[in-house]
Structure formats: structure tokens, C-alpha cells
C-alpha positions as CSV (number, residue, x, y, z in Angstrom):
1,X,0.0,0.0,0.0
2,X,2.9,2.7,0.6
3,X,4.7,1.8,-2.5
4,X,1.4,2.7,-4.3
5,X,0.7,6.1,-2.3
6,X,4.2,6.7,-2.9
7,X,4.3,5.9,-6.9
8,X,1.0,7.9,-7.3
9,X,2.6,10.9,-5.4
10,X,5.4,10.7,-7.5
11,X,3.5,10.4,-10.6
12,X,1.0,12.9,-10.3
13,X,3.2,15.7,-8.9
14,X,5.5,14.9,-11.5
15,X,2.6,15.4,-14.1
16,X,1.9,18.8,-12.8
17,X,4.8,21.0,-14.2
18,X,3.0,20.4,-18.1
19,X,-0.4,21.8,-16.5
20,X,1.1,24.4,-15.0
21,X,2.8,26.2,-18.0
22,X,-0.7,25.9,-19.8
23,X,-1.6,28.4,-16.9
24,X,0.8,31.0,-17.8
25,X,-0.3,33.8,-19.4
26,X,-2.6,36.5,-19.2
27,X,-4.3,35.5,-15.2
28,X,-2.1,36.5,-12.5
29,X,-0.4,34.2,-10.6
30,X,-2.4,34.5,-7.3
31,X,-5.6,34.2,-9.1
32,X,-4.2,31.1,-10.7
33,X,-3.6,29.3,-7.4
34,X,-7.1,30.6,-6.0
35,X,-8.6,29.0,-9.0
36,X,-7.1,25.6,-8.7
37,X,-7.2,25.4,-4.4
38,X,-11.1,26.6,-4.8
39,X,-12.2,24.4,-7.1
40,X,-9.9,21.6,-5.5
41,X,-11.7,22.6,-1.7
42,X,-15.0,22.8,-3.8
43,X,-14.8,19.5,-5.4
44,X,-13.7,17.9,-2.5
45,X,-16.1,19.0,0.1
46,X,-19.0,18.3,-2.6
47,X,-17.7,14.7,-3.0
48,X,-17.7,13.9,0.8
49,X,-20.9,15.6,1.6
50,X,-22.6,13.6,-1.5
51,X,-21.1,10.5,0.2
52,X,-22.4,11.6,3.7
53,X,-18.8,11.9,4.7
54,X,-18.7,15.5,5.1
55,X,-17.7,16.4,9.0
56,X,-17.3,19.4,10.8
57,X,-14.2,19.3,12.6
58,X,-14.0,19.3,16.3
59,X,-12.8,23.4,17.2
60,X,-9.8,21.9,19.0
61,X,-8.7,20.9,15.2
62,X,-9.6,24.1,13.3
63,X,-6.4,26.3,14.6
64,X,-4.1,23.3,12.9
65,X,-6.2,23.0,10.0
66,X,-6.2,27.2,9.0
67,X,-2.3,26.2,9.9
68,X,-2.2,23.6,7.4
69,X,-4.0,25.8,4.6
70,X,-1.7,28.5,5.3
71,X,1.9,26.3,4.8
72,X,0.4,23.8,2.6
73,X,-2.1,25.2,0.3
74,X,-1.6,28.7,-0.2
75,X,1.7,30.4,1.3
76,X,4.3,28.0,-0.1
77,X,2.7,28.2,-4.0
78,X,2.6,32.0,-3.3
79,X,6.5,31.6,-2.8
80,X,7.1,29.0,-5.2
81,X,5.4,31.0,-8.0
82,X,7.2,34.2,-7.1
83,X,10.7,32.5,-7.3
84,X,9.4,31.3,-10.7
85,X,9.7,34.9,-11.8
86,X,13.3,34.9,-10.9
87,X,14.9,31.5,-11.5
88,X,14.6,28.7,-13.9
89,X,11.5,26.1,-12.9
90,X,14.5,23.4,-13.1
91,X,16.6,25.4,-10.2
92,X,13.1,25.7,-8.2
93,X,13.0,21.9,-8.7
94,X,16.2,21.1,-7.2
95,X,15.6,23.9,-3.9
96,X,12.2,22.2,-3.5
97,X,14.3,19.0,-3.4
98,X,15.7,20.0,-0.3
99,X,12.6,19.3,1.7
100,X,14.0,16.1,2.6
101,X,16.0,17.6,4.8
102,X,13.6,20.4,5.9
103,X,11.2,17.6,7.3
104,X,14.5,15.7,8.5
105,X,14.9,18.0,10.7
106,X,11.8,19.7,11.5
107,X,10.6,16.2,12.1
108,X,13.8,15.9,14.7
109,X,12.8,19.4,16.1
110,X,8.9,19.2,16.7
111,X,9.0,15.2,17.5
112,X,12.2,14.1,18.5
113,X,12.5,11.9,15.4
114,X,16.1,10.6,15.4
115,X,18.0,11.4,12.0
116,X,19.6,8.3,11.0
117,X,22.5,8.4,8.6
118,X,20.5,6.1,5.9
119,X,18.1,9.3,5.7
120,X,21.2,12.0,5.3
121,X,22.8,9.8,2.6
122,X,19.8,9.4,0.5
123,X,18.7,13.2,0.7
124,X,22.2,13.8,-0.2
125,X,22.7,11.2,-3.3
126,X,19.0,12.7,-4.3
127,X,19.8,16.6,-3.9
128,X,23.1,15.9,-6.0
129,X,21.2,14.3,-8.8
130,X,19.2,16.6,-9.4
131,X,21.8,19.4,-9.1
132,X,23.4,17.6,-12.0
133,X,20.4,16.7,-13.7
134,X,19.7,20.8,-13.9
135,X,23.4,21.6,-14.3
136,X,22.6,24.3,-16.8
137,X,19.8,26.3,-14.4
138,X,22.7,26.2,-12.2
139,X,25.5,27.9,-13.8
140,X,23.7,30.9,-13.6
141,X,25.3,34.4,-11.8
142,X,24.8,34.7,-8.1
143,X,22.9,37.5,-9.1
144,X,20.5,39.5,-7.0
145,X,17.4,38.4,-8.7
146,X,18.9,34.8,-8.2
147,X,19.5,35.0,-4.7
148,X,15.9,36.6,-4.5
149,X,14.5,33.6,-6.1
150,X,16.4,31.3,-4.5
151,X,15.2,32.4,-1.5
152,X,12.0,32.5,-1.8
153,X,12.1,28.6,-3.6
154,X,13.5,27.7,0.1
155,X,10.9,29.9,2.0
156,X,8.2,28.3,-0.2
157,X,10.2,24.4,0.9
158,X,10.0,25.1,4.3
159,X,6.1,26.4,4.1
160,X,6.0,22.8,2.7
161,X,7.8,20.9,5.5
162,X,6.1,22.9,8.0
163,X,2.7,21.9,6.7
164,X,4.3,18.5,7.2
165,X,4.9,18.6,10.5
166,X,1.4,20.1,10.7
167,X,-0.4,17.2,8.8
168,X,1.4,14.9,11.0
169,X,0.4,16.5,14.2
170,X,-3.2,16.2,13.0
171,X,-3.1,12.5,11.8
172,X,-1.3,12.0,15.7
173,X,-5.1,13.6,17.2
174,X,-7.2,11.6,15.4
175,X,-7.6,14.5,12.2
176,X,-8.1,12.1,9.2
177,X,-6.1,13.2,6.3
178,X,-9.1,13.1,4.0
179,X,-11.0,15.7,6.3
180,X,-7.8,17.9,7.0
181,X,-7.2,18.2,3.0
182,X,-10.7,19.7,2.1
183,X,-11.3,21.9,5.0
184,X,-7.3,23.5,4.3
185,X,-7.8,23.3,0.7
186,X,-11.5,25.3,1.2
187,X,-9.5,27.7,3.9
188,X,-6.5,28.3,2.0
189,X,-8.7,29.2,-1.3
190,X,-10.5,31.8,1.4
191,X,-6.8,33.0,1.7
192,X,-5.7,33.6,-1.3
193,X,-9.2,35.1,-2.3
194,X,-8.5,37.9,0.8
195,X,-4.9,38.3,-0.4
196,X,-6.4,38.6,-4.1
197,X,-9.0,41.7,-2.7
198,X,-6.2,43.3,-0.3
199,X,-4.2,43.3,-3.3
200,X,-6.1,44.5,-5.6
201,X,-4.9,42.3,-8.3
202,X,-7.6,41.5,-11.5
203,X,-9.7,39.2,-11.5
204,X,-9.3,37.0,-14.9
205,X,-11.4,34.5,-16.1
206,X,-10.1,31.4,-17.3
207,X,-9.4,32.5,-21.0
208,X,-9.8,29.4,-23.2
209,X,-10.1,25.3,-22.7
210,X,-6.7,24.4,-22.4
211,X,-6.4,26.5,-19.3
212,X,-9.6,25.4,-17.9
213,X,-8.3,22.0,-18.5
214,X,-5.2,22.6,-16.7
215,X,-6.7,24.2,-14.1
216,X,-9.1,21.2,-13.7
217,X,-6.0,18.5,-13.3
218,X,-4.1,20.6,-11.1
219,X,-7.3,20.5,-8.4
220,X,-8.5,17.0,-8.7
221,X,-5.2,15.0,-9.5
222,X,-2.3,17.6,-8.5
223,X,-4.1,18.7,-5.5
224,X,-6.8,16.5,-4.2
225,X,-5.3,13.3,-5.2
226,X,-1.7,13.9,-5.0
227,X,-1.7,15.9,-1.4
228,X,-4.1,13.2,-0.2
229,X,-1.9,10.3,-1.1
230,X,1.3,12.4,0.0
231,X,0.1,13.0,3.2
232,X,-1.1,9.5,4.1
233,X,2.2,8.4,3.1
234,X,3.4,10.9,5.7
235,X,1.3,9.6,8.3
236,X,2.5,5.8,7.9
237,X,6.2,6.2,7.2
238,X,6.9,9.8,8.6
239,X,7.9,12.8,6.9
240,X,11.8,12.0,5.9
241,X,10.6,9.2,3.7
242,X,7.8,10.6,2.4
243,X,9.6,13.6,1.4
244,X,11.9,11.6,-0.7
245,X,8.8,12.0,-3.5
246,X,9.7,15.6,-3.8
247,X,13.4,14.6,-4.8
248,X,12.2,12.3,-7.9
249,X,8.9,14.1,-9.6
250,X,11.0,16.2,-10.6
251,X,12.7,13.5,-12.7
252,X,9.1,12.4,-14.0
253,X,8.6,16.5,-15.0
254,X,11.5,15.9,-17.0
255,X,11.0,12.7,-18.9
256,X,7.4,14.2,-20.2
257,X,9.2,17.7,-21.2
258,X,11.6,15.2,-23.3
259,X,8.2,14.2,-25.7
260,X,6.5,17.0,-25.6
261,X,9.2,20.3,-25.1
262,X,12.3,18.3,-26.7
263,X,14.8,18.7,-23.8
264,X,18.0,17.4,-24.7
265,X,19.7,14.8,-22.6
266,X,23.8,15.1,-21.6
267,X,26.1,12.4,-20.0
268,X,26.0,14.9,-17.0
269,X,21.9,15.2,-17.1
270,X,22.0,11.0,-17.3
271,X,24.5,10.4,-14.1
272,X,21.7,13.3,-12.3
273,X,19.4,10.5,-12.6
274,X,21.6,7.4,-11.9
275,X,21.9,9.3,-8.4
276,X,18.9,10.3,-8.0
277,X,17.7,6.5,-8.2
278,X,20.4,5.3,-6.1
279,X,19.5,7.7,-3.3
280,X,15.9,5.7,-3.6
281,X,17.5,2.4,-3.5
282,X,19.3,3.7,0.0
283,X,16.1,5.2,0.7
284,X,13.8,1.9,0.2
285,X,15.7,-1.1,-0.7
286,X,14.8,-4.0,1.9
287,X,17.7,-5.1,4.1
288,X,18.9,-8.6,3.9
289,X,17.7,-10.5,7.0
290,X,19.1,-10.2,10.2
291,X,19.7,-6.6,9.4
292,X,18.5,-3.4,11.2
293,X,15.1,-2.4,10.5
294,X,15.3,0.4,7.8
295,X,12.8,2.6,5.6
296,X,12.3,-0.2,3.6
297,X,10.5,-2.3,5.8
298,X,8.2,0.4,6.2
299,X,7.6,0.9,2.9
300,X,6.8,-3.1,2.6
301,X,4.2,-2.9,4.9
């Protein structure tokens, strides 16, 4: 079962990069996001209520769960989509990468969780892959604008990790994740829509199908689906594995550019991805009998 939540995380979030570029254009940014996270937190709420699953949550939960819309589902894309404007969507891959160790070690800070060296090694052998794999993002100037954006990439990482820790805490009181993803998802589109007003910024329809479309894919299988499975994978093997997800989609994002955007593989770009998969083997292979207990088993279960 965590193989699967962890191959459809992978898959989906690695699918969303193609969507996402269909959205650029004419509609700002922040309306963008409040599109897709209201008709995500739309969707979703419709779906459980039709199913009779709809719940209020207990008031003890709702403080975590406006917490949870605020890292997860609206502050961290506001950051993400910022650095966008300043550095390469291959260089905001690899700094979004790095919330393997964010949750390493947010997870050791908030819980206690020990950081074992198995952990460290893989995020390492991951993060280096994919600095290689996006060698040419990274040659650029240490610029001002690139510093900017590299800054906010990791502000928008830790938003990430911290809704993490947050998703975990909830799971830990009895919050089910399915519950916890509509309610944020429904509070961070209220978000946005105040930032959107205080703002001031336009309000732009959706201006033809392949937007709408996009739109569409990004709510129901980039953010109901994929931050549903994500974050029961977080719940069952904790947030360091988990978090190794972020370190490959970025490797599926790649594979689809190579059909449909014609990105050109190099010897360098190839041995970014030979790491990146053997930070998953160190990450998830099973241990011969008689060894310690690992990720892996975990993983198997």
C-alpha cells in the first residue's frame, strides 16, 4: 500500500509541471492558485458531503487546519510561483528538493525523530542528482534576482515541511487526512481570495479550454489526489521518507518535457538521474535478513 501512495505521489506531482505552464499567461499568478485550491476545496467538500462523509471538525482541530491551509495550500505556492519569476522552474525543482532535509529535521525538532544516517545519505545522493540533472539552471550568476529567487524557492520548501509537521500533528489527534485536505484546501482558497482583494490584483477568467483543463488536473489530481496520497504516506512512514517523493517528480517532469518540449539529454543530465535513483534504493531497498530495521520495511508494509 505505501509503494502505491508513494508511486501515485510521484507520478501525479510529476505530471503537474506540463499543467502548470498551460496556466501562464494573461491571469495572474495569485488568481491562478485561488482558481485551482477553490475548485480543489469545492470539489472535495461536494464529494464527501454527497457521500455523507462531510464532518465538521471538532474546534480543538480548526487552529491546525487554517495552519495547514496556510503552509500547505496557499503560502508555499505564493513563494514558489514568485521565485518562478526569478529563477529557472529546473533550479526551483532542485531547492524544493531539499525538503527532505527540511522535514529531517523539522521532524527531529517538533518530535524528536532521530535522524539516522541512511536518511542523510539518500537526501544527499537525491539533492546531488538533481543538481546535475539541472546543471545548466545552475550555472547561472549569483545575481540579486537569483539570490531573491532562491530564497524565496526555500521559503516556499519550508512552508512545505512545516505543513508537514502540521499534517502529521493532526493525523497524531485523530484529524483524518481526508478531512484535514478539504477543510485547508477550502481555507487556503479563502486565503488567497483575501490576499487577491487586499491586493487588488484582476480578477481574470479562465481565457480558453486548455487553461480550464489545466486548471481542472491541477485540483483534482495535483491537489486532491496527489496531497491526499502524499500525506497519508506521511502519516504511515513519517515525513523523511515521504519527502523523498519531492526529490524524484521532478525527474518524471522531465522525462514528459523530453516528448512534448524536446529537452536534450547530456552524460551529465543522465548520471543526475543514476543518483537520484540510487538515493531511492538507499532510501527503500529491503535489508537482507538479520539486518536493522530500515525505511524499507516500512515501505513493505
Amino acid at each position: 500500500m505505501n509503494t502505491v501512495l508513494f508511486a501515485m505521489t510521484v507520478l501525479i506531482w510529476g505530471t503537474t509541471w506540463i499543467a502548470i505552464t498551460l496556466q501562464v499567461g494573461p491571469v495572474p499568478v495569485l488568481v491562478s492558485v485561488f482558481y485551482r485550491f477553490a475548485a480543489a476545496g469545492g470539489v472535495f467538500l461536494l464529494g464527501l458531503a454527497l457521500s455523507g462523509r462531510l464532518i465538521l471538525p471538532d474546534r480543538r482541530h480548526r487552529p491546525w487546519i487554517l495552519a495547514q491551509a496556510l503552509c500547505l495550500f496557499s503560502l508555499n505556492f505564493i513563494c514558489f510561483y514568485a521565485a518562478a519569476a526569478y529563477i529557472p522552474s529546473g533550479l526551483l525543482s532542485v531547492v524544493f528538493s531539499l525538503a527532505t532535509l527540511f522535514n529531517a529535521f523539522n521532524a527531529r525538532l517538533f518530535f524528536g525523530d532521530r535522524i539516522t544516517g541512511r536518511v542523510m545519505l539518500a537526501s544527499a545522493l537525491g539533492v546531488l542528482g538533481l543538481v546535475l540533472l539541472f546543471g545548466p539552471d545552475l550555472s547561472l550568476d549569483a545575481s540579486g534576482q537569483a539570490l531573491h529567487g532562491i530564497a524565496l524557492a526555500a521559503l516556499g520548501t519550508l512552508f512545505f515541511s512545516l505543513g508537514n509537521m502540521i499534517s502529521r500533528r493532526n493525523s497524531a489527534a485523530g484529524l483524518g487526512t481526508i478531512a484535514a485536505n478539504a477543510w485547508g484546501m477550502a481555507c487556503g482558497a479563502a486565503i488567497l481570495l483575501a490576499a487577491i482583494l487586499a491586493s487588488g490584483t484582476p480578477m481574470i477568467a479562465p481565457p480558453d479550454a486548455a487553461y480550464l483543463g489545466a486548471m481542472l488536473y491541477l485540483a483534482v489530481f495535483g491537489s486532491i489526489i496527489a496531497f491526499t496520497t502524499y500525506l497519508m504516506l506521511v502519516a504511515r512512514v513519517g515525513s523523511s521518507r515521504a519527502a523523498y517523493a519531492t526529490v524524484l517528480f521532478p525527474i518524471v517532469a522531465l522525462a514528459i518535457s523530453t516528448v512534448f518540449e524536446g529537452y536534450e539529454w547530456t552524460w551529465v543530465s543522465g548520471a543526475g538521474v543514476l543518483l537520484a535513483l540510487l538515493g531511492n534504493a538507499v532510501m527503500f531497498v529491503r535489508l537482507p535478513k538479520g539486518c536493522v530495521r530500515g525505511p524499507a520495511e516500512s515501505l513493505a508494509k
